[in-house]
N, C-alpha and C positions, 0 to 999 in steps of 0.2 A: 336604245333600240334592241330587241328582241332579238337575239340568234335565231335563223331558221333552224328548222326541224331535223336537215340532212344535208349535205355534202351539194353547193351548185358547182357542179360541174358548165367546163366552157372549151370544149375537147375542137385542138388544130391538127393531131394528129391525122387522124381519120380522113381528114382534108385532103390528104397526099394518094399518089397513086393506090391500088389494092395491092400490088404487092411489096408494100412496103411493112403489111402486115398482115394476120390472120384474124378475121372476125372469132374470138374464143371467149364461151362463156366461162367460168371456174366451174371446178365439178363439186357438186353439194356434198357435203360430211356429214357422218350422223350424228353428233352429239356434240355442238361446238360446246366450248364454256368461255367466257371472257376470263384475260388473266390481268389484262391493264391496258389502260388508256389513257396516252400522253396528255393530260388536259393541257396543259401550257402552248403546245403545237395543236393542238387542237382550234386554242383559242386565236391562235395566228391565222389561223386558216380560216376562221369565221366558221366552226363547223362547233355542233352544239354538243357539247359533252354529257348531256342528258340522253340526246338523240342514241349516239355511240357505244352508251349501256343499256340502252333501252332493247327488247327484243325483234326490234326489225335491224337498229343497229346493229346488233349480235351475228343475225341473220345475213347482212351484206359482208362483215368484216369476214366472215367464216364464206362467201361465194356460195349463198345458198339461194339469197335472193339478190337482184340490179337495182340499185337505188334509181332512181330517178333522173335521168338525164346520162346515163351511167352506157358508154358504148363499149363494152371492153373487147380489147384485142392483145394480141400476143405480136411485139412485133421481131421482125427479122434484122438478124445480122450475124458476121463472121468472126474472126480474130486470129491471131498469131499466141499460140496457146504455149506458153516455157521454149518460144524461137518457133512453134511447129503451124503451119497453116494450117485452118479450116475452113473450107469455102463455106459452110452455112452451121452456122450455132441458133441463136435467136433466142427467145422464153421461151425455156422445154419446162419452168416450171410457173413461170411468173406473170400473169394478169394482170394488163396495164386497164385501172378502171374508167381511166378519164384524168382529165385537168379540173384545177380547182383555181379558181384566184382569187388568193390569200388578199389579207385587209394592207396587204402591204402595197396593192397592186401587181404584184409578181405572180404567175404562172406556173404551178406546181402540179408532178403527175402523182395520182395517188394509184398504189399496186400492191395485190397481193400477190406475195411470193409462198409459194407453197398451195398454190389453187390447184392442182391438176396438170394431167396431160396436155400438151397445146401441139399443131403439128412440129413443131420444132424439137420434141423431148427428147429423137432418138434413141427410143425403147427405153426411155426412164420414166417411172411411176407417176411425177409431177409433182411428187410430194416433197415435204421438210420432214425432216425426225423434231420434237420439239428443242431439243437441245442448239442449234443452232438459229433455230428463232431466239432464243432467248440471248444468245451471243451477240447475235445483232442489236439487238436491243439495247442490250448493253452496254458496247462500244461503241456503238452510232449515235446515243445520247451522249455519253463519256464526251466524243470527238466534239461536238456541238456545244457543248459544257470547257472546254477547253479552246472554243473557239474557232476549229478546224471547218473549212468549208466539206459537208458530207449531208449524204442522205439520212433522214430521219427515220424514226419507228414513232409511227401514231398508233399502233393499238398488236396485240399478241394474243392469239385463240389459242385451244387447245383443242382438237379435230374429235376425241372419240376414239379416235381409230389408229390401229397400229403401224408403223412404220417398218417396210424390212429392211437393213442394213446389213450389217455383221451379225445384228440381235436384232430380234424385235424391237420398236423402240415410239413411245408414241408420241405420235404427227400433234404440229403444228401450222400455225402460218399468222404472217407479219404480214403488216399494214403498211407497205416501206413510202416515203414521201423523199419526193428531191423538185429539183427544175427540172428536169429530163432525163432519161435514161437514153438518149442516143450517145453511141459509143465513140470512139475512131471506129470498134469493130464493123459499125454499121456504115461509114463509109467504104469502109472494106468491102463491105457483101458486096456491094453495087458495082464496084471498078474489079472487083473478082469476076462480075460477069460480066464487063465491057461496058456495061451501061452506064454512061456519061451523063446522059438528060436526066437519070435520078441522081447521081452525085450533084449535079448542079441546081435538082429539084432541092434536095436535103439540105445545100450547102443554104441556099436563100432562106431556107426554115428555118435553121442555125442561127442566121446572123438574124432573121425579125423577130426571133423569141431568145439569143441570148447576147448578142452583140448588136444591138443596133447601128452603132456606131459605125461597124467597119459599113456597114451600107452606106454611108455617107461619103466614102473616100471616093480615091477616083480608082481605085484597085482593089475592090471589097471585097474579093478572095484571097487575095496577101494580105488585106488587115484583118481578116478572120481567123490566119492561119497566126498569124502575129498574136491576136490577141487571146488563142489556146495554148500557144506556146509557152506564153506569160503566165496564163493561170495555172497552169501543169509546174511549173517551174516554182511558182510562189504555192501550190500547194507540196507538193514533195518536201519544198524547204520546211515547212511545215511538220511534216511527218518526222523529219531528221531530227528535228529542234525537240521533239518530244521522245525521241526512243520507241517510235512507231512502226512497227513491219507489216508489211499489208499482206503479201504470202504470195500473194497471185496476182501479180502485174501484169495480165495478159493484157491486150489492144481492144479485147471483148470485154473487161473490165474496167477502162477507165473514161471517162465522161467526159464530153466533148463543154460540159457545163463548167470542168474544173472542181469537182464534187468528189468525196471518196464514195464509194459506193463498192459492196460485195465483201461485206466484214467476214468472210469464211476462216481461212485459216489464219486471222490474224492474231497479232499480240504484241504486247508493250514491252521491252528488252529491260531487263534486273539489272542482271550482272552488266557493264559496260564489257562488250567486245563485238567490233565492225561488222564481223563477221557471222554475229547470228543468226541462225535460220532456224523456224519453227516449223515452218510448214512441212507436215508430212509428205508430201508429192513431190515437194522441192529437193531433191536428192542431189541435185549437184550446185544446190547453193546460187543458181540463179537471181533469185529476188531474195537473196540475203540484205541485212540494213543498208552495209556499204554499198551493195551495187543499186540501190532504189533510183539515186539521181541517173547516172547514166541507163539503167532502162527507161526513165522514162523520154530522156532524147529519142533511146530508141522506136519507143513508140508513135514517138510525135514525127518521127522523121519516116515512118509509114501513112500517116497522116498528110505529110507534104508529096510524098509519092502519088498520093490518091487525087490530090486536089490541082497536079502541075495539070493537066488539060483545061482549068479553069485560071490560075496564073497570068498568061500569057499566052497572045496568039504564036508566037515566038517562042521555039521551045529552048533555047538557049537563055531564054531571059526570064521564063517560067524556071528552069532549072537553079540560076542566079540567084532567082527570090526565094525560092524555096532552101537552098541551100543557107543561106543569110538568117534566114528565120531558126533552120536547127542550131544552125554554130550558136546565137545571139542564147540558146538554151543558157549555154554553159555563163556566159556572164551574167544572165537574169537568175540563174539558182544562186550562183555563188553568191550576189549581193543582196538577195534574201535570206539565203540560210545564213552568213555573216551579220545582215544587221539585225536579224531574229537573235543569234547566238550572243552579240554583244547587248541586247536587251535585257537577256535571262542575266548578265551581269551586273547589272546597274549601269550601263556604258551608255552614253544618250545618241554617240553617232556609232558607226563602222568608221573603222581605220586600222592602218598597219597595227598599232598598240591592240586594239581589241582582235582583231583576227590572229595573231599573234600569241596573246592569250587564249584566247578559244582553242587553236593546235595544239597548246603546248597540255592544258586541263585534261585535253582528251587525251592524248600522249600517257600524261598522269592517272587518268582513271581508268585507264585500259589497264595500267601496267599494276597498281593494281587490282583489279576486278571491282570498282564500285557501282554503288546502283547506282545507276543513271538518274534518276528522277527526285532521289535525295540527295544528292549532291548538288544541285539546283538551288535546291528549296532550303539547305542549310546553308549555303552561302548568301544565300537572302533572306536568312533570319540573322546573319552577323554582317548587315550592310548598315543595319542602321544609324542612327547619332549615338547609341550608347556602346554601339558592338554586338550586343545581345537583344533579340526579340526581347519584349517582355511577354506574359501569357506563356500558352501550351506550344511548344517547339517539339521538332523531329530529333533533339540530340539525343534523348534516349534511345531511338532507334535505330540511331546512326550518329557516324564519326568521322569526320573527316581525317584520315588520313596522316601521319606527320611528315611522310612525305610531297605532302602538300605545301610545308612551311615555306620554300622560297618563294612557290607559285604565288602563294596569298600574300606574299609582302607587295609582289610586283602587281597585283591588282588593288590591294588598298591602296597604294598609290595611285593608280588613275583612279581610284573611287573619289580620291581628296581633288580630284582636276577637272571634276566634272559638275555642271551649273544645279542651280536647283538647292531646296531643302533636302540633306538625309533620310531624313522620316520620310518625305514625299517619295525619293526614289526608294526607300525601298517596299512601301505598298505596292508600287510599281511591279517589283522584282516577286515577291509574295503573288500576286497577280499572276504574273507569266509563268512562275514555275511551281505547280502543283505538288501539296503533299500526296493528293489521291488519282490514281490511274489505276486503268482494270487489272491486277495484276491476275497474273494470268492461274494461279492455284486458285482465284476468288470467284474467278469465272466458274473455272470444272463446280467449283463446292458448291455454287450456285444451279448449275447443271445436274449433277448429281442428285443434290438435294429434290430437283424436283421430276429429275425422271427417274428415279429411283423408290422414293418415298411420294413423292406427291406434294412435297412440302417445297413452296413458293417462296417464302418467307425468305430465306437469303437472297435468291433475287430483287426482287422488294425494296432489303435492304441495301441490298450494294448499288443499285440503282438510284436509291434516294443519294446517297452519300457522294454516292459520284457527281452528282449536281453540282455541290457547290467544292470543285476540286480543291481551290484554293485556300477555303477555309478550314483550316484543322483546329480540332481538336483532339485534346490526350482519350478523350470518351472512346475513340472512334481509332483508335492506334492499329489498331488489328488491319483496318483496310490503306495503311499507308506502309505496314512492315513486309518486309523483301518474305520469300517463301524459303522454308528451312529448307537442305539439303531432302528431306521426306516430301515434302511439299510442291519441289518443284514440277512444273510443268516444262517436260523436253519438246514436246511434239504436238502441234494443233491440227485441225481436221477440215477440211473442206464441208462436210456435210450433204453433200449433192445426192 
């Protein structure tokens, strides 16, 4: 069967009240150029990657012309921004063009970010500089490629046109794809302004496009609330398990879908230490690594605020469930990022020996400063029956440590205690703990190269390479070695 021509859209949003969004077309650029196009997500999506290079393709990607079925709107919401309220944020830059349903049967919104003014921009231009489209691009397949539940990049324009920032800088705009882009912030907007009938409009949107399930119960706004709590908690563990910093943990930032979404100021931590922060804005270390798990309670437990007039006609017994659901956070991250952590081991359950290990590793690579993501990945090239990987290994580029020597006796022992073939677990382990992650100089050089020169080609490349995380080779060493002391990257950038 034939891929269609272009993008069927099959849009529920628009369904909802008017002011739950703004009808906004994108403002047309003068001179797009296509830079890339996810075929692989593409082809998920049933959308035809012929169509997507083609010049009307070019045309809708870049908001010059509306595909076909295509209602775009800008929609509205608030957030809690580094602790600080905003009663109304919303797309000041991002064009929601519709829903798509993928061949999976699943419900995806397709959006350009970087289309223009929307009313929500609050005096911002509406635009991207290219350099953060290409970040995103980056990391959002990387996260996808390493199996992170996150928003995708199906396609990268280049506008023509200049960008003002610090510098002139030129504009781009991404093709961002997820299940949804409603927020907690967007439950926010609504109970910001009293109105209960849209939180409880949104809340039913919620559970028939991403939880079906809690609709079934006999309390299907505590099992809604139950089953965000879950996914917030096993994605964070997530994040932690990789050396993942997001930057900007705001409540306007994280998806009620359980999705990362808003790759801005992020980056994948080198050196091990808790305490890293990247983000330029982040000045007091707010959404530093360590604290990611407990902001995200935090967040979720403004989300349970928003939702007690739905809980319970009883507001003692709305407060009860709600309260049950944030605490139950802390034992749903812990028993994910533990049995994530004793995975990256070769460890087949969680238990005292493996969390145990896990403290004491990290304890060790803080003290220290190892990279995080090769220390992984060469414990799981010496899991195997022989000891040693055979083939191309990260030892050249890394060394464990000899103050590692008693750590690693006390886990070759549970390695010899646990079921299974050697060789099988450790493909396993090879699997989960990637030689390649963005590191964060590969990115800028990537950026640079092409907002500076015009030359794409490092992007390209690190983007291909990133694919397939897991599989190293020595060909390819450069995009798996830590950044020299010249090289590093201290500070990353929002880009807005």
């Amino acid at each position: 069967m034939s891929q269609p021509p272009s993008p069927r859209f099959d849009n529920s949003y628009i369904s909802l009240p008017e002011h739950f969004y703004a009808q906004q077309k994108p403002t047309p650029v003068r001179a797009p150029v296509l830079i890339r196009i996810n075929s692989d997500l593409a082809a998920q999506l049933g959308i035809s990657t012929d169509w997507l290079a083609s010049a009307e393709g070019l045309q809708v990607l870049a908001g010059n012309e509306i595909a076909s079925g295509s209602v775009p709107i800008a929609t509205a919401y608030a957030g809690h921004q580094f602790g600080n309220w905003n009663p109304q944020l919303g797309d000041g830059r991002a064009v929601l063009l519709g829903e798509i349903i993928g061949l999976d049967g699943q419900r995806y919104d397709m959006q350009l970010k970087g289309a223009g003014r929307t009313p929500f921009a609050r005096g911002g231009d509406g635009r991207s500089p290219l350099g953060p489209v290409l970040r995103e691009y980056v990391v959002s397949e990387a996260m996808a490629a390493l199996g992170v539940p996150t928003s995708r990049s199906l396609a990268a324009v280049s506008t023509g046109e200049r960008v003002m920032r610090d510098r002139p800088q030129p504009g781009g705009i991404l093709t961002r794809i997820c299940s949804s882009h409603i927020r907690i912030g967007t439950f926010q907007y609504f109970a910001g302004k009293g109105d209960n009938d849209a939180v409880r409009t949104l809340a039913d949107h919620v559970i028939a496009r991403h939880y079906p399930a809690a609709g079934e119960t006999e309390r299907p706004y505590v099992a809604l609330l139950r089953a965000v709590v879950t996914r917030q908690a096993e994605l964070i563990a997530h994040w932690q398990s990789l050396g993942f910093i997001h930057g900007v943990m705001n409540t306007d930032n994280m998806l009620i879908s359980g999705e990362t979404i808003d790759y801005g100021p992020c980056a994948f931590m080198e050196q091990y230490d808790p305490d890293t922060v990247f983000s330029s804005i982040d000045r007091g270390g707010r959404y530093a690594y360590v604290n990611q798990p407990g902001i995200g309670q935090w967040n979720l437990a403004w989300l349970a605020r928003v939702l007690l007039p739905l809980l319970d006609a009883d507001e003692d017994a709305a407060v009860q469930a709600a309260q049950q659901a944030i605490d139950d956070y802390v034992t749903l991250y812990q028993s994910a990022y533990y049995a994530l952590m004793a995975r990256k081991l070769g460890l087949a359950a969680r238990g005292e020996t493996s969390d145990a290990l896990v403290d004491e590793l990290l304890e060790q690579m803080a003290a220290a400063g190892a990279d995080y993501t090769l220390t992984f990945r060469r414990l799981a090239e010496l899991a195997g029956p022989e000891g040693e990987l055979e083939g191309d290994t990260v030892a050249g580029l890394f060394a464990l440590p000899e103050s590692f020597a008693s750590w690693r006796e006390k886990w070759q022992q549970a390695l010899e205690q646990q079921p299974g073939p050697p060789a099988e677990r450790q493909q396993q382990m090879l699997a989960l703990n990637p030689a390649f992650i963005p590191r964060n100089h590969l990115v800028e050089e990537a950026i640079r190269a092409a907002e500076d020169d015009g030359n794409l080609q490092p992007f390209h490349d690190l983007v291909d390479r990133l694919a397939a995380p897991g599989d190293y080779r020595a060909a390819d060493a450069r995009y798996a070695t830590p950044a020299t002391p010249a090289q590093r990257v201290h500070h990353t950038f929002c880009g807005t």
